[in-house]
Structure formats: structure tokens, C-alpha cells
C-alpha positions in Angstrom: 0.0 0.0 0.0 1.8 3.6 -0.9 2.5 6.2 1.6 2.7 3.1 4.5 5.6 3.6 6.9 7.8 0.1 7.8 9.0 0.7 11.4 10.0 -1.7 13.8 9.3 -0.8 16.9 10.7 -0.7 20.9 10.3 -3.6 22.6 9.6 -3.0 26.3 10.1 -6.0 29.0 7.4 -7.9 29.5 4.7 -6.7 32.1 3.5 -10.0 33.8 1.5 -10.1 36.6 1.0 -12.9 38.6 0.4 -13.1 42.4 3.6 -13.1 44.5 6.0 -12.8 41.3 9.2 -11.0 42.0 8.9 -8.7 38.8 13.2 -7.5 38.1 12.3 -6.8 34.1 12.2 -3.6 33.6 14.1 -1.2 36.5 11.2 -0.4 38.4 11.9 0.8 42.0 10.8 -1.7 44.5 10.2 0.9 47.2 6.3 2.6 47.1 6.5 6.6 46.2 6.6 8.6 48.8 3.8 9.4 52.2 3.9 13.0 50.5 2.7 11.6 47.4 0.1 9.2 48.9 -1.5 12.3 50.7 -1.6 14.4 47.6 -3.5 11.6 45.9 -6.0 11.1 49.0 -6.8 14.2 48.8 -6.9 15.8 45.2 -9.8 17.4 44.2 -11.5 16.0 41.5 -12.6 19.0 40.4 -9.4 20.5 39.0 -10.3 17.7 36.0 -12.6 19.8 34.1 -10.4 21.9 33.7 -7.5 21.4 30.4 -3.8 21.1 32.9 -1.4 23.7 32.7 0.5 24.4 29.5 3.8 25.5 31.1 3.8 23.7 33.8 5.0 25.9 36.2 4.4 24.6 39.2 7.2 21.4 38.7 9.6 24.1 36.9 9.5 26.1 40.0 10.0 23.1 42.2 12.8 21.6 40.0 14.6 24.7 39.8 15.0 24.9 43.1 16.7 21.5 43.6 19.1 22.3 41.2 19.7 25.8 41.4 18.1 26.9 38.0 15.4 28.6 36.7 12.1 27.4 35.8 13.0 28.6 32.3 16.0 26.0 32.4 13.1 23.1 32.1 10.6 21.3 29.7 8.3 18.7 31.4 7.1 15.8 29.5 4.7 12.6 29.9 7.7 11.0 30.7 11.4 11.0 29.4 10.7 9.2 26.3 7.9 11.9 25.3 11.3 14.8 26.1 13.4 11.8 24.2 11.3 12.2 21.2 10.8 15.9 21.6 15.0 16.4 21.9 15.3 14.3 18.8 12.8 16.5 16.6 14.3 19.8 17.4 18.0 19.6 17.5 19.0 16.4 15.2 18.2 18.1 11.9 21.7 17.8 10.3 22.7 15.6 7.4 25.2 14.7 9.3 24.4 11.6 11.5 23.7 11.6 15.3 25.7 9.0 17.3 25.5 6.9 20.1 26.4 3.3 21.2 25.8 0.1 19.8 24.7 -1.2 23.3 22.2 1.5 25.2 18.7 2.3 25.2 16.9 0.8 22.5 14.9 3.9 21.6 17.4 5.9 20.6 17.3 4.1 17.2 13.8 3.6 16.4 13.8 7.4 17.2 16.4 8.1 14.4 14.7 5.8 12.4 10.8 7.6 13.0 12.2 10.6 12.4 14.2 9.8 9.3 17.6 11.2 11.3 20.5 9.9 9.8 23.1 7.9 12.6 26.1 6.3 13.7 26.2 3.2 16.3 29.4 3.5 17.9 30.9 0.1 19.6 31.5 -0.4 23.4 35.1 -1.3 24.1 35.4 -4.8 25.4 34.9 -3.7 29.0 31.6 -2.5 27.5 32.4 1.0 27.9 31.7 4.4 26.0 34.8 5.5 24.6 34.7 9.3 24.4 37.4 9.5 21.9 35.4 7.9 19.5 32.6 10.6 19.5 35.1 13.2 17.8 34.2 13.2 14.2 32.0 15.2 12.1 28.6 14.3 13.5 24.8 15.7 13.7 24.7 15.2 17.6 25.1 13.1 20.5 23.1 11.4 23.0 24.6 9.2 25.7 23.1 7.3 28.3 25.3 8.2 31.8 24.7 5.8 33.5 24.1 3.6 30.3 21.8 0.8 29.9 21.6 -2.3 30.0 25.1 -1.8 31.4 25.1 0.1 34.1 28.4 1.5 33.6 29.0 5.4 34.7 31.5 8.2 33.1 32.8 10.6 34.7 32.4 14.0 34.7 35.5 14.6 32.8 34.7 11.9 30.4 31.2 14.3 29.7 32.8 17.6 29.8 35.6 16.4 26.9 32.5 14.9 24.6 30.8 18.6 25.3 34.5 20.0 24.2 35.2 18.7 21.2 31.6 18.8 19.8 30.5 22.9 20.9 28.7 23.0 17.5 25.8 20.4 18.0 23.6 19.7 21.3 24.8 16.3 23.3 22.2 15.0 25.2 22.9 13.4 28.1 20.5 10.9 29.6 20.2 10.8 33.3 17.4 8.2 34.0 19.8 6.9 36.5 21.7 9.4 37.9 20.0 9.2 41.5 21.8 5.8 41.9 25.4 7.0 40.5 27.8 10.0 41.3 27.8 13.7 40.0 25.2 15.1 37.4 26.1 16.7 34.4 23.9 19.6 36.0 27.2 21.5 36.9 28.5 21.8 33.3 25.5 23.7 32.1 26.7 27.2 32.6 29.7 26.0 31.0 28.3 24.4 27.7 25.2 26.0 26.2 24.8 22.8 23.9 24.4 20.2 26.5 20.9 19.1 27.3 20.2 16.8 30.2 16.9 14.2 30.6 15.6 13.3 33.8 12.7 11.1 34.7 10.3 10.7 37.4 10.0 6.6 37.0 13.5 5.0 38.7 14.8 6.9 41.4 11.0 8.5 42.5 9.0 5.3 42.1 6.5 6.4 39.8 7.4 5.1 36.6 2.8 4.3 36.1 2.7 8.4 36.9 4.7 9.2 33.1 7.1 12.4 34.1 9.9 13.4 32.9 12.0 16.5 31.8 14.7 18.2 30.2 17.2 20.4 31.8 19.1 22.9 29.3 19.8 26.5 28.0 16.5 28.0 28.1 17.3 29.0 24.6 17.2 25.5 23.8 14.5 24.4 25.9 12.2 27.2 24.1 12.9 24.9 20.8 12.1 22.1 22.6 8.7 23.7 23.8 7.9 24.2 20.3 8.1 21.1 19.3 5.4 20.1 22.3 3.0 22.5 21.4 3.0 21.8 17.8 1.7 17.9 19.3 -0.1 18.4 23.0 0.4 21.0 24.6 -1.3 19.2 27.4 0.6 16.4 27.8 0.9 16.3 31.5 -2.3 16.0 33.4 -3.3 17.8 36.7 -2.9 15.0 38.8 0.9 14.2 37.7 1.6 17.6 38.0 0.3 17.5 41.3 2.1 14.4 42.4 5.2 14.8 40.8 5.8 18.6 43.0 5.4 16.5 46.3 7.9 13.9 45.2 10.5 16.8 44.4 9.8 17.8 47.5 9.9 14.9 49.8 13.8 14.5 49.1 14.5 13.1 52.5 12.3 9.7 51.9 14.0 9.3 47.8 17.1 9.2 49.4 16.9 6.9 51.9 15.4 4.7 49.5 18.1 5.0 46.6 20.7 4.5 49.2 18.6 1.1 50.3 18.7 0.0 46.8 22.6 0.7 46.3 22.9 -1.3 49.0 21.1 -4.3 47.9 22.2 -3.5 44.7 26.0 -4.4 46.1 25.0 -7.1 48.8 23.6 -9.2 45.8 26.3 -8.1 43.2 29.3 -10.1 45.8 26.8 -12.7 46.7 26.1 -13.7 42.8 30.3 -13.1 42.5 30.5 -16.3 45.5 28.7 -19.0 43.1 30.4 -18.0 39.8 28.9 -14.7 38.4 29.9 -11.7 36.8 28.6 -8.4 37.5 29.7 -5.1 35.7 30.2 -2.3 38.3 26.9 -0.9 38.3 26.3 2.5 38.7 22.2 2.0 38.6 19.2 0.1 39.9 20.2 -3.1 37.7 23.3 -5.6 37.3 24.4 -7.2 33.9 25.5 -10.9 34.5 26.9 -13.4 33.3 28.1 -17.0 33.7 31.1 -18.7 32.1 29.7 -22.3 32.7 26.3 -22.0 32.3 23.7 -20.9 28.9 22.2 -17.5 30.5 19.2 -18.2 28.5 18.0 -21.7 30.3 18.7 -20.0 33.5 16.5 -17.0 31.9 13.6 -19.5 31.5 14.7 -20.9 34.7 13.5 -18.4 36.4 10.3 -17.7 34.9 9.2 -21.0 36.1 9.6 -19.5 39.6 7.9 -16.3 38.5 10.8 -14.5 38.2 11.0 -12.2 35.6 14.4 -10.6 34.5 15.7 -9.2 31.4 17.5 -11.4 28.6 18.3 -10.0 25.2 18.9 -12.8 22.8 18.9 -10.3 19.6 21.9 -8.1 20.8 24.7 -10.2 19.9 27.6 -9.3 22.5 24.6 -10.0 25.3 23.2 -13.4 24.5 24.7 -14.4 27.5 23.7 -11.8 29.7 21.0 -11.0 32.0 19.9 -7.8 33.3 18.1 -8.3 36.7 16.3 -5.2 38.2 17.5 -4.6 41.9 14.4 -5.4 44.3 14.1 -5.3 48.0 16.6 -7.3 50.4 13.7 -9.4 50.5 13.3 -10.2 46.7 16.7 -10.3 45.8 17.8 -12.9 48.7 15.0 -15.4 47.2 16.3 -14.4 43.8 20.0 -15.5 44.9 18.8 -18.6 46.3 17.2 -19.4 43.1 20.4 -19.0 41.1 22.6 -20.7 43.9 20.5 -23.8 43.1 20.6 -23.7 40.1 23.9 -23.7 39.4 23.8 -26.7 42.0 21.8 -28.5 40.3 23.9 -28.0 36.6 27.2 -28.5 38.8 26.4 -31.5 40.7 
């Protein structure tokens, strides 16, 4: 049929639900959001729905600004980071030049490029699965990079950022921050420096409401304004009352997300030397997930494995340098001690 568009599309993990399952798919936090955002939903007024939601979205600008010291004007909010993803990709990779970004990181980046007819460039992870920044100066339409990345769950540093922003002042670098909360410094600091660099945060790992949909870009308000644009040219009103609503007590109930990220880092490393004790191998994660693998055993059977137990993790079987790899979401203490029982006797049972 003419004028039909051929896309293949994302592929999200799976979203089972069974009683009792131990869901690790898809990063999720394990932790409920927090009593501030329980009370705003007890009590919204059901009013405020007749009404379209705000346009600007003010409210969460102000909020965010002051957590990290900008202006609302510094912000774009979005029904959730994909929605900014998108938005990002429409207004600053318009270049025949191609965008770049990893071979191994978020698979939207290049169905986006693809939707949007953007030319690009997959750039291969060194053998340690790392970014290598050198490799990201050539002549090039832009740059988006996952810090942390995923499904690795490696971190660069700040340096590492600040030379990609260097040696490529003439396009916008995006930097994705979905998991910043569970790693080090943000790239927040370099955006006095570097005018081009445009950061995206989200609302769903750190702050527990990945069903909520928020997200948003942090940037030159130059930049943003472009951004904005490109919103109102699709919905204006993308982000409804109550998730406006919701998402300003969760800025503000700091206290509670941090105590909660810092319980998942533990976990996070309690499970990563326990897995290292029966024969796994972690990368050093720098997020709410762990990469593994197993030199003696076919990651895909234990994969299955583990579904049998309703345990859901992630396995990747059409990204070559990860068929033997599994991502596993960090859960609580609780989940992820049955979890490492699980894989302890299994690799009894193959072993013995």
C-alpha cells in the first residue's frame, strides 16, 4: 500500500502479573512513592479535571529549579522522558550529518532516528563494555549518551562528559540521566559552561512512579524554548493535573527518595558479591540493575529458569555481544535474597 511507513518498533520488558511474582524486568523501583505523594492523591480534588492542565507547567519548573539551582526557564516537562526523548530528537537532530550513540544502550534511541528519518552512527562499546569518548570526535549531527548507560550500568565521569561537550561545541549532546540518582555527579554543573548540552531526567526510577509518566529536560533556556515548540505543535497538554500534582510532592519529599536509593545501592552491592561467590559476573553498576553473566552455564535456560519461579528478568537474545547476559532489576533485600537462592540452586543442580 503507498505512503505506509515500515517501522520496527521498541520492545519494552514484559509486564506479567502474577500473584507473588518477584517482577526485576524492567528497572522499576521496588520501594512505594513517597507518604507526601500518597497524601496528595487522598486528597486531590476532582474538580481540577474539568479543567485542560497547565501548558507550562510551572508549578514542577519552580520546584525543580529549586533543587538544582536553575530557573524554571531551564526546564521542559514531559509525559515521561521518552515523550522529552522524542521531543529532543525533533528539534535539535536536523543535520545531514548523522547523530551518534552506542551500539549497546537504550533501544529507543534508534527507532527514534529511524521515525524521524535522522541519519546515525552506532558506535561500539570497548570490550569492557564501555563508552569510549574518543570515539565521538568526528563530524557528526549530535550526540546522545546514556550516563549511566543501559543495560550496562556502567558510569562516566564528569571529565569523560565535559571532553564529549569540548570537542563537539557545534551540536547539542544530550545526556541521559534516568539513572543518575543511583550514581555520582550530574552533568547539571556543566550547564553554565556548555550551552549545547541538554540533560533528561525522569520521574519513573529513582522517585517510584514510573505508572505516573514524568519526565524532563534540563538545558539553556534558549534550547528548551525549541524544545517547547516542538510540544505544542503535538499536545500541549501532555501532562495531566494530577501528575503535575504528584510529581511537586515527590520533588519535594527528598528526604524519603534518598533513603530509599541509598537502600537500593545497597542491595544493589550485597547481591552483586553474593552472585560473584557462586560464579557470576557483575559489571560495576552504577544503577538500579546488574548485567551478569556466567562462564559455565547458557544464561538463556537459567532466563527460563527463572520464569518458572515467577521471576522475571531481562534477557536480550537479539543483541549479539549479550546473548549471554541477563539484566536483573535490583528489588528489595527481601526479593533479591529469594532471587539468589534461586540461582545458587541452580547452578547446584547443573554442577552436581
Amino acid at each position: 500500500m503507498k505512503g505506509i511507513r515500515n517501522i520496527t518498533p521498541y520492545v519494552p520488558g514484559e509486564q506479567p502479573n502474577y500473584p507473588d511474582m518477584i517482577k526485576l524486568n524492567t528497572n522499576e523501583n521496588p520501594y512505594p512513592p513517597s507518604p507526601t505523594v500518597a497524601t496528595v492523591l487522598k486528597h486531590f480534588d476532582a474538580e481540577q479535571l474539568k479543567r485542560y492542565s497547565s501548558v507550562d507547567n510551572l508549578a514542577l519548573k519552580t520546584v525543580l529549579g529549586g533543587k538544582h539551582g536553575l530557573s524554571p526557564d531551564h526546564f521542559l516537562i514531559g509525559n515521561g522522558s521518552d515523550e522529552v526523548l522524542a521531543f529532543c530528537f525533533l528539534a535539535f537532530f536536523n543535520s545531514s550529518d548523522p547523530i551518534l550513540f552506542p551500539d549497546i544502550t537504550y533501544g529507543f534511541y534508534k527507532v527514534w532516528a529511524e521515525l524521524f528519518k535522522i541519519p546515525f552512527k552506532e558506535l561500539p562499546l570497548n570490550n569492557a563494555f564501555e563508552v569510549n569518548c574518543n570515539d565521538y570526535i568526528q563530524l557528526n549531527g549530535g550526540i546522545i549518551i546514556a550516563n549511566p548507560n543501559a543495560p550496562t550500568g556502567l558510569f562516566k565521569p564528569l571529565s569523560e562528559i565535559e571532553k564529549l561537550l569540548q570537542k563537539n561545541q557545534d551540536v547539542i549532546v544530550i545526556i541521559d540521566e534516568a539513572y543518575i540518582d543511583f550514581a555520582d555527579q550530574s552533568a547539571v554543573s556543566l550547564l553554565d559552561k556548555y550551552p549545547n548540552l541538554i540533560i533528561i531526567r525522569t520521574f519513573s526510577k529513582s522517585r517510584s512512579l514510573a505508572g505516573l509518566r514524568i519526565g524532563y529536560a534540563i538545558g539553556n533556556p534558549e534550547y528548551v524554548k525549541i524544545v517547547e515548540s516542538i510540544k505544542s505543535s503535538f499536545n500541549p497538554y501532555s501532562v495531566d493535573v494530577l501528575a503535575e500534582n504528584i510529581a511537586v510532592a515527590a520533588v519535594y519529599d527528598e528526604e524519603y527518595y534518598l533513603g530509599i536509593t541509598a537502600e537500593i545501592c545497597k542491595t544493589r552491592d550485597w547481591f552483586s558479591k553474593k552472585i560473584e561467590e557462586i560464579g557470576f559476573h557483575s559489571l560495576e553498576s552504577k544503577t538500579n540493575f546488574l548485567l551478569l553473566t556466567h562462564p559455565e552455564l547458557v544464561i538463556e535456560e537459567l532466563y527460563h529458569y527463572l520464569e518458572t519461579k515467577d521471576v522475571f528478568v531481562r534477557y536480550f537474545p537479539k543483541i549479539e555481544r549479550l546473548s549471554n547476559y541477563l539484566r536483573i532489576s535490583i528489588g528489595t533485600q527481601e526479593d533479591m535474597e529469594i532471587v539468589y537462592q534461586l540461582m545458587a540452586d541452580y547452578i547446584w543442580k547443573k554442577t552436581t
